[in-house]
VEXPA-57296 format. One record per residue (C-alpha): x negated, y, z negated; residue in three letters. Coordinates in steps of 0.001 Angstrom, whole numbers. Example, Ala and Ser with C-alpha at 12.3 -4.5 7.8 and 13.67 -1.06 7.14 Angstrom:
<sites>
SITE         x         y         z   rest
SITE    -12300     -4500     -7800    ALA
SITE    -13670     -1060     -7140    SER
</sites>
This chain:
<sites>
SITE         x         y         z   rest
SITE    -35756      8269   -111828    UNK
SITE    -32172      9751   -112127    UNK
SITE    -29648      8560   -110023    UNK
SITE    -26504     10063   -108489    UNK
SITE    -23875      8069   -107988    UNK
SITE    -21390      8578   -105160    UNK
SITE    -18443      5907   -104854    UNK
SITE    -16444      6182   -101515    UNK
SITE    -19808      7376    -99814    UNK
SITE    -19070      5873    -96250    UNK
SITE    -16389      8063    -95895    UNK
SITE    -16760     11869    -94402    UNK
SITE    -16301     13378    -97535    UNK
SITE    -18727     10953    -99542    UNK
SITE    -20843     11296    -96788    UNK
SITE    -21551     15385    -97428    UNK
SITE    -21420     15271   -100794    UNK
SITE    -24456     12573   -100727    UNK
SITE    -26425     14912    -98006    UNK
SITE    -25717     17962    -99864    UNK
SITE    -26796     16498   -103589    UNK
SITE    -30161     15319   -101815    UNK
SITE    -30654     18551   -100341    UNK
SITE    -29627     20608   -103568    UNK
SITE    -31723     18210   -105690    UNK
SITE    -34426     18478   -103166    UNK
SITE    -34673     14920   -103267    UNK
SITE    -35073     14990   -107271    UNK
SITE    -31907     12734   -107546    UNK
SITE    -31884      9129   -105576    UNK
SITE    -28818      8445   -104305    UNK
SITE    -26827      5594   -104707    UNK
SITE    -24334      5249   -101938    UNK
SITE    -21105      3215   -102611    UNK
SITE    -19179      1419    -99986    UNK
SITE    -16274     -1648   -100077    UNK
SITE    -15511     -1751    -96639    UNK
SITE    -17452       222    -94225    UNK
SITE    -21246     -1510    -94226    UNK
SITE    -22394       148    -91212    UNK
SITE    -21500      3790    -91961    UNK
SITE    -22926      3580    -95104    UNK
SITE    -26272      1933    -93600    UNK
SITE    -26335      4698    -91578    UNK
SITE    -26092      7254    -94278    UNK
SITE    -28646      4896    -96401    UNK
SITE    -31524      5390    -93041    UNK
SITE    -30524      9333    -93208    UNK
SITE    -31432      9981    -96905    UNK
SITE    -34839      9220    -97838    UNK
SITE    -35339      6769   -100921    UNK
SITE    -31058      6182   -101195    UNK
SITE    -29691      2852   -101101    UNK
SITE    -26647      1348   -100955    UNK
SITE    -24317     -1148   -103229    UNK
SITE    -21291     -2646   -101616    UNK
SITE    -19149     -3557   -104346    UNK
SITE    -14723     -3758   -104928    UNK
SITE    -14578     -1079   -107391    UNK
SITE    -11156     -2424   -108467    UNK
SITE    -12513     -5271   -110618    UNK
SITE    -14299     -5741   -113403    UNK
SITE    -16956     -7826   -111577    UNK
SITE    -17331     -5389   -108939    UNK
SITE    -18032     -2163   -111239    UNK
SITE    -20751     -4790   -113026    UNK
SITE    -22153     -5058   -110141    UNK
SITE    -22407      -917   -109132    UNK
SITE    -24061      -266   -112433    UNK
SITE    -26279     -3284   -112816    UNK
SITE    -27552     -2054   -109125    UNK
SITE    -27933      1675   -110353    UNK
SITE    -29478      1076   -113733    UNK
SITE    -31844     -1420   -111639    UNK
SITE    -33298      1494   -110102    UNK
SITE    -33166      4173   -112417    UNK
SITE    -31107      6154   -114889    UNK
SITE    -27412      7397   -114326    UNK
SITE    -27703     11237   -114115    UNK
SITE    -24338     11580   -112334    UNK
SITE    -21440     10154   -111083    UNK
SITE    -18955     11235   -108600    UNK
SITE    -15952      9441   -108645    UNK
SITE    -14630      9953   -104724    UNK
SITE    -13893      6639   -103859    UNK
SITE     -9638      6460   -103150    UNK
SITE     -7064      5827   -101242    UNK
SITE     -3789      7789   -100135    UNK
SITE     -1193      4841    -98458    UNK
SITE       977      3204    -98340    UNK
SITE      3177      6472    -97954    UNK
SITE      6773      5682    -99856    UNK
SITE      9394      7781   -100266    UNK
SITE     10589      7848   -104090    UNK
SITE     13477      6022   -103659    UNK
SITE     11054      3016   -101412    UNK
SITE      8397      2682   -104026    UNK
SITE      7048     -1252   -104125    UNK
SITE      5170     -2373   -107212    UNK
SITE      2678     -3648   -104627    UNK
SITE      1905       156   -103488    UNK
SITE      1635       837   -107451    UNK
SITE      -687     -1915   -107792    UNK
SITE     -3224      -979   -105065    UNK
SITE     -3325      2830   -105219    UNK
SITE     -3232      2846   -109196    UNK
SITE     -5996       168   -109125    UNK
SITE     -8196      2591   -106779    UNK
SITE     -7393      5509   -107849    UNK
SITE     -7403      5501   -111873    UNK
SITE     -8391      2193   -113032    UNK
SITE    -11690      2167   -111065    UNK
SITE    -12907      5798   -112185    UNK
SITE    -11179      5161   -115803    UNK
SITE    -14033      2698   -116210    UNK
SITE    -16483      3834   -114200    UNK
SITE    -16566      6707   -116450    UNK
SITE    -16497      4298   -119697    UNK
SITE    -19325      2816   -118453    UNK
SITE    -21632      5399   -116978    UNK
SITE    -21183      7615   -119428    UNK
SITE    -22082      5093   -122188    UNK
SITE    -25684      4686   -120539    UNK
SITE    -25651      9292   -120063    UNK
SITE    -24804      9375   -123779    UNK
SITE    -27642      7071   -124464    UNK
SITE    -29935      9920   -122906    UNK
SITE    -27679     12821   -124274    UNK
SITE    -27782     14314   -120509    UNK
SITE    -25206     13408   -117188    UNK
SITE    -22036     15070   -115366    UNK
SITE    -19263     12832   -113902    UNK
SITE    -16955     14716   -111193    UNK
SITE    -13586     13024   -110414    UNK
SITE    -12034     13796   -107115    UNK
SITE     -8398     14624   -107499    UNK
SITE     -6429     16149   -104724    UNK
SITE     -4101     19307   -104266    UNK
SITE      -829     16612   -104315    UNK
SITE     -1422     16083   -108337    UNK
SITE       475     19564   -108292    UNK
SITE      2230     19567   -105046    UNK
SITE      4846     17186   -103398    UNK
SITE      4858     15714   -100361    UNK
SITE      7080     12825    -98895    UNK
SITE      5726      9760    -99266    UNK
SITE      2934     10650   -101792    UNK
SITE      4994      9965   -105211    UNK
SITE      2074      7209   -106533    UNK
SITE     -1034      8749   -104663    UNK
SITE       702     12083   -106654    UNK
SITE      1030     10067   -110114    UNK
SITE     -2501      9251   -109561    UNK
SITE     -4307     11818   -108986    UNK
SITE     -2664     13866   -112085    UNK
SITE     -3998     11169   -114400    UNK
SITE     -7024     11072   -113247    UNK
SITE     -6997     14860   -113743    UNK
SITE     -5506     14192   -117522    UNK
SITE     -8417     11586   -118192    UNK
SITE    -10812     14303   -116762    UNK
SITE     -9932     16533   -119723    UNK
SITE     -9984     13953   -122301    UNK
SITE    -13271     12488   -121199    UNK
SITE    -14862     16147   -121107    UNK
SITE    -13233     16985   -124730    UNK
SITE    -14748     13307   -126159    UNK
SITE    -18290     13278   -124244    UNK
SITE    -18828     17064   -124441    UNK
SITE    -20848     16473   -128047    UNK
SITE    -22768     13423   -126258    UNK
SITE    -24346     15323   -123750    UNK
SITE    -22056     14442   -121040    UNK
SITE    -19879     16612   -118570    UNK
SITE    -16657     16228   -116600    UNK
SITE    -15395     18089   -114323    UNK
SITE    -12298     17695   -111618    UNK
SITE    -12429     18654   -108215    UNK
SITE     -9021     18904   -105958    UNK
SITE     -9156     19346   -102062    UNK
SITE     -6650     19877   -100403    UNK
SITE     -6249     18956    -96711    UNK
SITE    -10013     18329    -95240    UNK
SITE    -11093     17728    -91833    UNK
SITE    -11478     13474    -92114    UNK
SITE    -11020     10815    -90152    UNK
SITE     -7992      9853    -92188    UNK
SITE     -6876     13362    -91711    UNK
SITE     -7531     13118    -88089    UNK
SITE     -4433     10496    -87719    UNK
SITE     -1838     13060    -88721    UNK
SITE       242     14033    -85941    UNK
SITE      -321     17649    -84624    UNK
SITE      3641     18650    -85375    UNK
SITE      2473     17642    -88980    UNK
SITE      -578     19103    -89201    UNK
SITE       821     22859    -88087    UNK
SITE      3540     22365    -90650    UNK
SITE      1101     21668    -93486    UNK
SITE     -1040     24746    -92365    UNK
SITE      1700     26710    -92668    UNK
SITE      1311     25851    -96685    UNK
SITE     -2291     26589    -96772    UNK
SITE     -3211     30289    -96769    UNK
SITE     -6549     30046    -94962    UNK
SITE     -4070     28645    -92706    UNK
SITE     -6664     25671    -91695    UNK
SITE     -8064     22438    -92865    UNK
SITE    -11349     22401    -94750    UNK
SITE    -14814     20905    -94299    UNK
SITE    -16066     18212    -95807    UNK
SITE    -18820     20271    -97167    UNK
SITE    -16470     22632    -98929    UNK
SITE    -15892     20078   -101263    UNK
SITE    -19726     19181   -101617    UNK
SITE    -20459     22511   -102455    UNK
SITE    -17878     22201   -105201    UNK
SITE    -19299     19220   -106458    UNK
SITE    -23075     20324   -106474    UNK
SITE    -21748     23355   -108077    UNK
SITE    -20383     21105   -111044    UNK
SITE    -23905     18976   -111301    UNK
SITE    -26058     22445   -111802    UNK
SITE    -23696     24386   -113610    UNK
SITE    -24658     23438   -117056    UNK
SITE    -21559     24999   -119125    UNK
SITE    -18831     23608   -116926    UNK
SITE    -16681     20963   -118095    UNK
SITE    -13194     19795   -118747    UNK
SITE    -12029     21715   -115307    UNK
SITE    -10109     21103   -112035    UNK
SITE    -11297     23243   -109572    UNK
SITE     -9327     23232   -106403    UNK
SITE    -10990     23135   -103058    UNK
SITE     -7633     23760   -100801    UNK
SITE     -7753     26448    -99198    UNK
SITE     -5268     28439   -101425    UNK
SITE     -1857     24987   -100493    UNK
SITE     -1796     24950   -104565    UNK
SITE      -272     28382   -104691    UNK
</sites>
């Protein structure tokens, strides 16, 4: 059976992303939900999608991504994986940067998906058929305070995107970028209100967005058969 991968699943974006491709797919895909940290959200999401399961696993490490794809190709064949797992702190003004911040967002953010992709995408080649979708954010082209690594990263990740696409494209395989901006999370929830009316004030929806915005985005790029190498941006018009 062909699997869908979602890394970062426990989380309220994963989360919609994994409802939306099993509704979408109309159950056609199983659903492999990846978690580190949070066992009992993604248990949760595990009882709420019929035939998914999940794979706790420390995507940073070799051992770890071993461990995601030995459980995937265990049940099935790779058909697509969305690279959402991440992480935006510690927050560091340019001038505080630690290499320990480096370290642990560049680890989480690029190093994982850099070889998740490697990976996966060896065993879609294999079947000449399978779409990875990165999730980037709205800061690889905007600055914030405090976001100078979390930036770095995601605009790697976006350059990998394009390379990947350009060198799988004759295998068979897709990639595609997505980049939300500010969506309604529970990390999102932590911002203070001042902050959250001064980044609206960016956005020209002049709101945050739903988790599902960026699902649909992402279930776009799995059926859309002629779409690769892009960054769409889900952000409610902040990359302007």
């Amino acid at each position: 059976m062909d699997i869908a991968v979602v890394t970062g699943a426990s989380g309220g974006i994963g989360a919609a992303i994994c409802r939306l491709i099993h509704v979408k797919s109309e159950g056609q895909l199983k659903i492999c939900l990846h978690y580190n940290g949070n066992k009992a959200a993604a248990q949760a999401l595990s009882n709420e999608i019929p035939d998914s399961f999940a794979v706790q696993a420390d995507l940073r490490t070799a051992e770890g991504r071993k461990i995601l794809l030995e459980a995937v190709l265990s049940k099935g064949t790779p058909f697509c994986l969305v690279n959402n797992a991440g992480i935006d702190r510690p927050h560091e003004p340019a001038l505080m940067v630690s290499e320990a911040s480096y370290d642990k967002i560049l680890d989480t953010n690029l190093k994982a998906p850099l070889f998740l992709m490697r990976d996966f995408a060896k065993e879609m080649a294999r079947n000449e058929s399978g779409v990875i979708v990165n999730i980037s954010s709205v800061l690889a082209r905007k600055a914030v305070v405090g976001s100078a690594i979390y930036r770095a990263s995601k605009a790697a990740l976006e350059a990998l995107t394009l390379q990947f696409s350009s060198e799988l494209g004759p295998k068979g395989v897709r990639v595609v970028a997505i980049a939300p901006g500010f969506i309604e999370t529970a990390m999102t929830s932590e911002i203070p209100e001042d902050q959250r009316a001064g980044i609206k004030k960016d956005v020209a929806l002049g709101s945050f967005g739903a988790p599902e915005a960026v699902a649909e985005t992402v279930w776009h790029a799995i059926e859309n058969q002629y779409l690769t190498g892009a960054v769409i941006a889900v952000d409610g018009g902040m990359s302007l």
